[in-house]
C-alpha positions, 0 to 999 in steps of 0.5 A: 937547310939548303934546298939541295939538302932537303930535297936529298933527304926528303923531296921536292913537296916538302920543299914546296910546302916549307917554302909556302909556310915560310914566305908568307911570313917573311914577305910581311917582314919586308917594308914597302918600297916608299921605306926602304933606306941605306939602313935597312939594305945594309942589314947592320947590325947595332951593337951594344958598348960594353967595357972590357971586363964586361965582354971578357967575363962574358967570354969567360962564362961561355968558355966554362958553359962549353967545358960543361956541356960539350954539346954546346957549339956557338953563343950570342947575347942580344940586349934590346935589340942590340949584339952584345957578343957572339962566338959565331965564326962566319958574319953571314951566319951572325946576320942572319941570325941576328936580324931573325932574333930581332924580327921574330923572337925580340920583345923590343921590336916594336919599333921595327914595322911602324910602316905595318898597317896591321898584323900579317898572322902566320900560316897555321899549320900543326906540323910547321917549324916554330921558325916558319912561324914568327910569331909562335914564341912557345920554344922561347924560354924563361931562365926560371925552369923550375915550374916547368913539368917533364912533359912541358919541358919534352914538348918545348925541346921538340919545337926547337929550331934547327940552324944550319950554319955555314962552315967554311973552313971545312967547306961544310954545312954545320946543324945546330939546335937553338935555344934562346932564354929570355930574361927581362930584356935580354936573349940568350941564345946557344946552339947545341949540336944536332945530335945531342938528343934534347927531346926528354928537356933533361939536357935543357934544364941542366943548362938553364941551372948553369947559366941562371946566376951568371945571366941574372948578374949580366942583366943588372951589368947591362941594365947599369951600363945602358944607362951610364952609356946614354946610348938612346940619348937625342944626338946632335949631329945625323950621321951613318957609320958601317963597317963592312968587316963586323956589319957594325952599323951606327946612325941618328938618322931616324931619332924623332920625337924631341925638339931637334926631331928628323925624318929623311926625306925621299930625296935624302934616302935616295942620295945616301943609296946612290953615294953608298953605290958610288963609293962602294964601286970607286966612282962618283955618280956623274961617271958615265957607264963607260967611264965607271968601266975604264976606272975599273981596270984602273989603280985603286989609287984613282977610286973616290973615297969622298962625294959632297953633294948640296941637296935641293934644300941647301943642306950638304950629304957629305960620304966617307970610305975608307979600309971597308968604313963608311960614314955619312953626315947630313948638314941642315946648315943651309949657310954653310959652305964646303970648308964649314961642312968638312970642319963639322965632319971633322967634328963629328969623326973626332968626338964619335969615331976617334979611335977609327981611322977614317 
């Protein structure tokens, strides 16, 4: 929660000693500054293409899962790495609460701290929260809770997390418990009122009773259009799509490992955050402070919404905005002129953005 809360409802050392628990692990979760890029200060989030039979029967299956257990607030489903849905109102909520799952909880984040030379362990404490412990995975649970005795499954339900959620249209904090299953390759997480009490596990195994055929049957759907989707494919073109609206991020910046393998170079990521700047504030980066101030006060009409920059090694960075989008399309062709890189912009908005205006 909120300092202010804590401090109301417990003190000032309680707030000291969970903010000791909880940096440490959180500091390891930071890149160092030679790694951080356009893509990790965004903080997108990547989201899984499903049809729309796929996402309405998802829809439908959280809508009965709450006529059931009214006590059930919000959901989410998370498929290796990637948002399938969510119920969640507020975006802010749904980033944090994402990037926490895909940092801490997720099995298929291995590829997130290549940059880690080892480990950080967390700070041991009996008495800490699972959610100042990152690596502590006990609260997690299997769809299958048959196994599971009275006095696991009590054990399990008091090391639940809270989530405070931000509810702004009743200008208020809202508290929920989390529980997240795991199957194969997927999380499902549901956020139960707080004060529904869960600490006998009687209300988490009804609620794995419900969701284990439906989450069974979503599994193979996922599995089947993962792989009909291509969607881990080698692509052509380097590109970076973000939505501002749903934090939708989409990019081949950091596919490797084939024969057309890429990395950015410092320059590149360097370019990219300085356009991302530029385009965010409607000026181009050669605009002098006091010049950028002055078009503050002018129309919208005058913002820049394109910069093309040739880099040191002839290749182009071509930016985009438009309605809160932004893509970026780097070009290694280091024969071809603006017309050829805006053609191949072109291009590449036709065959993977065609359907949004940019």
């Amino acid at each position: 929660g909120s300092f202010e809360r804590i401090i109301k409802h417990e003190s000032v050392e309680v707030l000291r000693r969970k903010l000791s628990l909880f940096f440490p692990s959180f500091i390891a979760t930071i890149p160092p500054t030679s790694k951080l890029d356009l893509t990790y200060s965004l903080r997108g989030i990547r989201y899984f293409p499903v049809d729309r039979q796929t996402y309405l029967s998802l829809q439908s299956f959280f809508h009965f899962a709450q006529q059931d257990f009214r006590c059930l607030k919000y959901g989410l489903c998370i498929f290796k790495d990637m948002l399938v849905w969510n119920s969640l109102a507020e975006t802010s909520d749904l980033s944090s609460l994402y990037h926490y799952l895909i940092t801490h909880v997720s099995a298929d984040n291995s590829g997130l701290f290549k940059w880690r030379s080892q480990s950080v362990p967390p700070v041991k404490d009996p008495d800490a929260q699972p959610i100042f412990s990152p690596y502590n995975r006990s609260w997690i649970l299997p769809v299958d809770l048959k196994t599971f005795s009275a006095q696991q499954m009590s054990n399990i339900a008091s090391k639940m997390p809270m989530v405070f959620l931000n509810n702004k249209s009743r200008d208020s904090i809202c508290e929920c418990k989390l529980v997240v299953f795991r199957s194969n390759h997927a999380l499902w997480c549901f956020l139960l009122d707080q004060s529904e009490s869960t600490e006998s596990g009687s209300l988490l195994l009804q609620l794995a009773l419900f969701v284990q055929g439906p989450i069974g049957s979503f599994d193979s759907t996922l599995t089947s259009l993962e792989s009909r989707s291509q969607i881990h494919a080698e692509e052509p073109y380097r590109y970076l799509y973000f939505n501002h609206m749903n934090l939708a991020l989409k990019d081949s910046l950091k596919q490797g490992g084939g024969p057309k393998s890429f990395s950015l170079s410092k320059e590149l990521q360097n370019l990219l955050l300085e356009m991302h700047s530029s385009l965010q504030e409607g000026h181009g980066p050669w605009k002098s402070r006091a010049e950028r101030e002055e078009q503050v006060e002018a129309t919208d009409s005058s913002a820049v919404t394109e910069i093309c920059v040739k880099t040191s090694t002839d290749g182009w960075v071509v930016g985009r905005r438009s309605n809160g989008r932004e893509l970026f399309v780097v070009s290694e062709n280091k024969n071809s002129n603006l017309v050829e890189v805006n053609e191949e912009v072109e291009r590449i908005t036709g065959n993977y953005f065609s359907n949004i205006f940019m």
